[in-house]
C-alpha positions as CSV (number, residue, x, y, z in Angstrom):
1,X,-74.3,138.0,22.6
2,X,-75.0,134.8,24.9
3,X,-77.5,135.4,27.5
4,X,-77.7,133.1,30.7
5,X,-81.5,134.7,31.3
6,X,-81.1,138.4,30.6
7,X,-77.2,138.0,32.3
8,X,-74.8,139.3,29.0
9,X,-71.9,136.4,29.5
10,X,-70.1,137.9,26.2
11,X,-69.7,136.3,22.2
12,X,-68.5,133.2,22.8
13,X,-68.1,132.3,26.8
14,X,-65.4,130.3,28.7
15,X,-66.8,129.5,31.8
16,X,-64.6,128.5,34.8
17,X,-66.1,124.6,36.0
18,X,-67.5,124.2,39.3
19,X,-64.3,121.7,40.5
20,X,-64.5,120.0,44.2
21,X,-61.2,121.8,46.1
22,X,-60.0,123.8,43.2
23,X,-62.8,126.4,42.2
24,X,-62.3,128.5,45.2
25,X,-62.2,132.1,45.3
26,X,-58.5,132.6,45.1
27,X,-58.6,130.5,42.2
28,X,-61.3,131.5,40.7
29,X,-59.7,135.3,41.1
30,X,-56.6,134.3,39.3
31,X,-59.3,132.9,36.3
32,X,-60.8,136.0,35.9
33,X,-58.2,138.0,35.9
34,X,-57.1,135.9,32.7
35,X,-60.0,136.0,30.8
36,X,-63.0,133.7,32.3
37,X,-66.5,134.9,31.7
38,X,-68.5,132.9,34.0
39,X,-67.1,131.8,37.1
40,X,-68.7,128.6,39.0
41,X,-68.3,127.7,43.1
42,X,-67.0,124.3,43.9
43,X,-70.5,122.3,44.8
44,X,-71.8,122.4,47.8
45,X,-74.0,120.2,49.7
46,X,-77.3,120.8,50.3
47,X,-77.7,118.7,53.8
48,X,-74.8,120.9,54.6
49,X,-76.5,124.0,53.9
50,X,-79.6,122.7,55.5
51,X,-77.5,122.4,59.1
52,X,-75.6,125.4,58.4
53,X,-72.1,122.9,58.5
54,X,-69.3,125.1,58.9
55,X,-67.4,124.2,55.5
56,X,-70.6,123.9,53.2
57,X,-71.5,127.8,54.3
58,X,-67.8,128.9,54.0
59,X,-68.0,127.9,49.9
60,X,-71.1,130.9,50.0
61,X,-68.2,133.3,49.9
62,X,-68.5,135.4,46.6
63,X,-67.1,138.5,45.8
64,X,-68.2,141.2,43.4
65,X,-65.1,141.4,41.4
66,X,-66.2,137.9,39.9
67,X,-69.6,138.3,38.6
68,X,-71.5,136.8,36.9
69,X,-70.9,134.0,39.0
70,X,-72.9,131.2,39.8
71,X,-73.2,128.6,43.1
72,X,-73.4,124.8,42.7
73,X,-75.5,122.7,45.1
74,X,-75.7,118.8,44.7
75,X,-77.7,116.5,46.6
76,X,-80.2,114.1,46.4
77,X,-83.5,114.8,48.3
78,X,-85.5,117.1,46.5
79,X,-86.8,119.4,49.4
80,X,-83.5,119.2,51.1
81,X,-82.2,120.9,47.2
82,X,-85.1,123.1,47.6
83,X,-84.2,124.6,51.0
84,X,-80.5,125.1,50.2
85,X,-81.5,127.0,47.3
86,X,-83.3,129.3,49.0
87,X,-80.9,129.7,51.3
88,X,-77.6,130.3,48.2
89,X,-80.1,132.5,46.6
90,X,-79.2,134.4,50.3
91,X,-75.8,134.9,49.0
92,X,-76.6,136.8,46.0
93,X,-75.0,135.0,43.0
94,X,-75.9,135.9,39.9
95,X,-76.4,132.5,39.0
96,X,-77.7,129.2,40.9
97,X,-76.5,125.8,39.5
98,X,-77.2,121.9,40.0
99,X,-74.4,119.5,39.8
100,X,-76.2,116.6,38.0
101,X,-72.6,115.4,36.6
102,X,-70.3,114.5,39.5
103,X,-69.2,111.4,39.2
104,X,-67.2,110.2,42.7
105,X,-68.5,107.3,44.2
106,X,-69.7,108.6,47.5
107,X,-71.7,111.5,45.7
108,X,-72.8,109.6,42.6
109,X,-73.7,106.5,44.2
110,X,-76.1,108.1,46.7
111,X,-78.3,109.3,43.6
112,X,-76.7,113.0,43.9
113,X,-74.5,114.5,41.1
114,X,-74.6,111.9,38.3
115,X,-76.3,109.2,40.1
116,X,-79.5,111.1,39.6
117,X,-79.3,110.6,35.7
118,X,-80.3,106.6,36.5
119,X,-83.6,108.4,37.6
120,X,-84.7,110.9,35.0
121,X,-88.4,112.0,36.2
122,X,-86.9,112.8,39.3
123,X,-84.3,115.1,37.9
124,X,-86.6,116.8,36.0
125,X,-88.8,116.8,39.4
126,X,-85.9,118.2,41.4
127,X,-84.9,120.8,39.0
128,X,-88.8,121.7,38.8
129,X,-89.1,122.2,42.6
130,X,-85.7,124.3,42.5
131,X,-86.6,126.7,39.5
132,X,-90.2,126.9,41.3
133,X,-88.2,128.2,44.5
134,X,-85.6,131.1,43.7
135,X,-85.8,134.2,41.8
136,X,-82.0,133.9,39.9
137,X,-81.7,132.2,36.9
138,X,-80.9,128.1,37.4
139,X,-78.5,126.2,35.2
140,X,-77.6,122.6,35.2
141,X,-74.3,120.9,34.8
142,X,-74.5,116.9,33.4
143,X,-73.1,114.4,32.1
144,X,-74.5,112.4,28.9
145,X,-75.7,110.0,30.4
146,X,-75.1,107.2,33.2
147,X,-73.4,104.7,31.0
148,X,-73.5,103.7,27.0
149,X,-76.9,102.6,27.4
150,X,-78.3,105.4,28.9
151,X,-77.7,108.4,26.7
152,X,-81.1,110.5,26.8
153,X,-79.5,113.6,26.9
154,X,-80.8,114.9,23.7
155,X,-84.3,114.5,26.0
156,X,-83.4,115.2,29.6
157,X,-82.3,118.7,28.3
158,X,-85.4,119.5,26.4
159,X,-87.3,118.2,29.8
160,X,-85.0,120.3,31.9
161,X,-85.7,123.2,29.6
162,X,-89.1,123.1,29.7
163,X,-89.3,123.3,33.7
164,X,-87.2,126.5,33.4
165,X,-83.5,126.1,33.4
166,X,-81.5,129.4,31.7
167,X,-78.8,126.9,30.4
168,X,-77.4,123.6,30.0
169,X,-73.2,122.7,30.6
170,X,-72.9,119.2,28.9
171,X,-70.0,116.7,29.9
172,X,-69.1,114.7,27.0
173,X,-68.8,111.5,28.9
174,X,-70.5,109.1,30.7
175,X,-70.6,109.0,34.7
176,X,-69.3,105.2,33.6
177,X,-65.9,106.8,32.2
178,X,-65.7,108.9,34.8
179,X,-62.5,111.3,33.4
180,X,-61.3,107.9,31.0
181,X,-61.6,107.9,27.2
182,X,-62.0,110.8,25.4
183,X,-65.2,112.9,25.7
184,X,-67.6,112.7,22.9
185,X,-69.3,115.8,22.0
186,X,-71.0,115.0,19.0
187,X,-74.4,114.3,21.6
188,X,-73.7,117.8,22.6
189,X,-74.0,119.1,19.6
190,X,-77.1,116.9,19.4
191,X,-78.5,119.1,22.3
192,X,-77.3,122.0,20.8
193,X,-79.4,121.7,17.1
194,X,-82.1,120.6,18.8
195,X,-84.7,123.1,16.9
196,X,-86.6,122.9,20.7
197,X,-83.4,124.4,22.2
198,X,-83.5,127.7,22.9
199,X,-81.1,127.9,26.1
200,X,-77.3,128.4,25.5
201,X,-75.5,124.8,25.7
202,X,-72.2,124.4,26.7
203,X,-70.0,122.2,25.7
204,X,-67.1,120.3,28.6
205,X,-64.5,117.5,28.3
206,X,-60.8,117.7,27.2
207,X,-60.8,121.6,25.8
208,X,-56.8,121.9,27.0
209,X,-55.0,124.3,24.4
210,X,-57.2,126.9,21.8
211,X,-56.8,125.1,18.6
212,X,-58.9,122.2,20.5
213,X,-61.3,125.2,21.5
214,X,-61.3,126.7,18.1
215,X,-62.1,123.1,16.7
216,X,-64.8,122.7,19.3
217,X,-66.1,125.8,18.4
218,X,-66.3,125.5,14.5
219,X,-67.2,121.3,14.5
220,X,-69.8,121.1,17.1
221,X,-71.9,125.0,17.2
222,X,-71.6,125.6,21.0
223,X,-72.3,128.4,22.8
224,X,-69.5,128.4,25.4
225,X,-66.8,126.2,26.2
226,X,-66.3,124.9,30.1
227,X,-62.9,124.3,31.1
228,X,-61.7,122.5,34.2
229,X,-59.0,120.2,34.7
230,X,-56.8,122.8,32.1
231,X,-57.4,125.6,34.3
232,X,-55.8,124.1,37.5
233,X,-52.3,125.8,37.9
234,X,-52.9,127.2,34.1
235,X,-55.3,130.1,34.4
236,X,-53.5,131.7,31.7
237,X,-55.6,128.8,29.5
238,X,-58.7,132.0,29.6
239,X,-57.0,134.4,27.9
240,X,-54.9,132.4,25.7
241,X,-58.3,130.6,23.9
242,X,-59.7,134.4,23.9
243,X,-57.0,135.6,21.7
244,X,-56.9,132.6,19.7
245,X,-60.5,132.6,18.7
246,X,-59.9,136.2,17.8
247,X,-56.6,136.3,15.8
248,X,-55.9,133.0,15.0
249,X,-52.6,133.3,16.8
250,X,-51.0,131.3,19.6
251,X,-50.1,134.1,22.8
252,X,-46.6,132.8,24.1
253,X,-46.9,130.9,27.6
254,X,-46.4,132.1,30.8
255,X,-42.5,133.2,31.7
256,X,-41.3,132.2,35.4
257,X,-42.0,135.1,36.5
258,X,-45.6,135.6,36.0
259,X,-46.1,131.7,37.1
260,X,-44.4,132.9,40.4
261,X,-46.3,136.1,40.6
262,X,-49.6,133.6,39.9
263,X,-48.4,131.3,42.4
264,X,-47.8,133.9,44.9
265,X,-50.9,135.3,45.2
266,X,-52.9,132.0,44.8
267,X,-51.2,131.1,48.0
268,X,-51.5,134.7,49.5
269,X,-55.2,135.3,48.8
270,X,-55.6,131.2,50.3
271,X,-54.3,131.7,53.5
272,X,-55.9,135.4,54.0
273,X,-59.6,133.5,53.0
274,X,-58.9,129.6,54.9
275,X,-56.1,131.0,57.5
276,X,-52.4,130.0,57.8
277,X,-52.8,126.1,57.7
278,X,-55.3,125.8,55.6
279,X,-54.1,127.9,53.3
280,X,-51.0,126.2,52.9
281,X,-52.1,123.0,53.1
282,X,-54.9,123.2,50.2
283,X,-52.5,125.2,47.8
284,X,-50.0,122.1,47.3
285,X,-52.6,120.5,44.9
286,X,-51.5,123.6,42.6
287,X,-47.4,123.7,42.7
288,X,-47.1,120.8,40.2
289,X,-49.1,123.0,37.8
290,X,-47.9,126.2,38.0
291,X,-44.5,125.2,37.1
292,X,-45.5,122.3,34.9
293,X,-42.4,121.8,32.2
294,X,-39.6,123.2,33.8
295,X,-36.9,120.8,33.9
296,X,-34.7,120.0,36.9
297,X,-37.9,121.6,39.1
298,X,-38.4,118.2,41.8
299,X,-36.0,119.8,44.9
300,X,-38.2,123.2,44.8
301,X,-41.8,120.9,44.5
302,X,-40.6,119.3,47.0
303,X,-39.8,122.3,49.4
304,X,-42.9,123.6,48.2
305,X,-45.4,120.7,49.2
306,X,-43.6,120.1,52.7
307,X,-43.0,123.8,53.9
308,X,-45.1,124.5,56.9
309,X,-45.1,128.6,57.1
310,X,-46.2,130.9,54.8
311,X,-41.9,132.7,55.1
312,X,-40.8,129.1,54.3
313,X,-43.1,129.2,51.0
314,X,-42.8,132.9,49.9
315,X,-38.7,132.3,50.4
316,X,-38.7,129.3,48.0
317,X,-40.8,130.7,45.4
318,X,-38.4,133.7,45.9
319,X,-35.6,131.1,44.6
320,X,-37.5,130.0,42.4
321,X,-37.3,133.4,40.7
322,X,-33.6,133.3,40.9
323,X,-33.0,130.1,39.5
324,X,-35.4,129.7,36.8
325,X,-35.9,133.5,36.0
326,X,-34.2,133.8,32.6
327,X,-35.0,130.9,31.4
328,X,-38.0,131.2,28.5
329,X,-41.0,129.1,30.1
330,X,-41.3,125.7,28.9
């Protein structure tokens, strides 16, 4: 059994990833229900916790039904990280996180999310100071390094062990690559056999179907697998790896009519946590994904992505049913 401090996250975890605009509590509903074990916030930002922004505070929202779940911060001022820790340890998660991996340009180049990893010490100084402030376990999520040259992860997770995190999620790229390339996690499983290591160390990049998870699993000794990018408009991914690992056999995919039934409440639970507009407006990122495959689909994205009211929306995915709903899923 993998412990995240004494917190039982199950054999072999999947963990939802912390994901800017996606990881939000409808979503992260819909990955639970399909078999995610640990579920992570999209980051937040410390200065906006610090003046209690309206947006920052609003990504505080957990709910018990998804525990163990843990909230990201990101930021880079050490006693501004300090303070909003304090303050998401408020919340009650079960788990607090720092988003040392993030690799945008106007989070990275600030020295927050990856940019920190071109200033070790003070990572390790951060994460220190954080630890030193809450009472819930911390984890880290990273990257391998900031580009070729600069691969100490082997080291900065030891380091980052040793000040007190309860586990390590490992990106298997550079903050150079950014998403390009394929992620190389033969540094993870560095971290992993470490014989120092004795925190559970995820692995991250490119698990998108369970063989890949299976071969993961069995070629690089993980304890859990992250998944991200797969997960958006695929929640079904969960589940799917689960009973792979376990039997050895591939679960048919999603039929229309539990992608519609997904989709449906995605965009119900959305509006009834951001309100109408909002709702709508931040579920359109999704459509593309939920009904990934099916041929001769562009006229209903498109009435999807421009409808303005939440009857307009429920009416087309209503069609939707009708059209598509014999068809096998793609």
């Amino acid at each position: 059994m993998v412990k995240i401090s004494d917190i039982e996250v199950g054999e072999f975890p999947l963990l939802l990833a912390p994901m800017e605009d996606v990881s939000d509590p409808p979503f992260r509903a819909l990955c639970k229900e399909n078999g995610a074990d640990v579920m992570y916030t999209e980051f937040i930002s410390s200065e906006g916790l610090i003046r209690d922004a309206a947006k920052s505070v609003k990504k505080l929202d957990i709910f018990e039904y998804e525990r163990p779940i843990g909230i990201q911060i990101f930021g880079n001022e050490i006693s501004s990280m300090r303070e909003a820790a304090a303050i998401t340890e408020q919340a009650n998660p079960d788990i607090i996180d720092i988003n040392y991996g993030c690799p945008v340009k106007n989070v990275a180049c600030k020295g927050a999310g990856a940019g920190i990893l071109q200033d070790i010490p003070k990572m390790v100084s951060m994460t220190a100071e954080i630890v030193k402030a809450v009472t819930k376990p911390v984890t880290v999520k990273t990257r391998l390094g900031w580009d070729n040259n600069t691969k100490y992860i082997v080291e900065v997770a030891e380091r980052l062990q040793d000040v007190g995190i309860k586990a390590i999620s490992i990106h298997g790229r550079t903050r150079q690559q950014m998403y390009k390339g394929t992620a190389d996690w033969s540094l993870i499983a560095e971290v992993k056999n470490n014989p120092r290591m004795h925190i559970p160390v995820f692995g991250n990049g490119d698990v998108d179907s369970p063989e890949k998870a299976l071969e993961m699993k069995k070629r690089y000794g993980v304890d859990g697998i992250m998944i991200g990018r797969a997960s958006i408009g695929y929640p079904w991914i969960f589940n799917e790896i689960k009973h792979y690992l376990r039997t050895g056999e591939l679960l048919p995919g999603p039929n229309i009519s539990q992608r519609v039934e997904a989709c449906r409440k995605h965009f119900q639970m959305a509006i009834e946590w951001k309100g109408e507009k909002l709702g709508i407006f931040e579920t359109r990122r999704h459509y593309t994904n939920y009904f990934k495959g099916i041929p001769h689909f562009k006229e209903y994205r498109t009435k999807l992505v421009t409808s303005e009211s939440q009857e307009e929306i429920l009416a087309v995915l209503e069609d939707i049913m009708e059209k598509f709903g014999p068809m096998a899923a793609a």
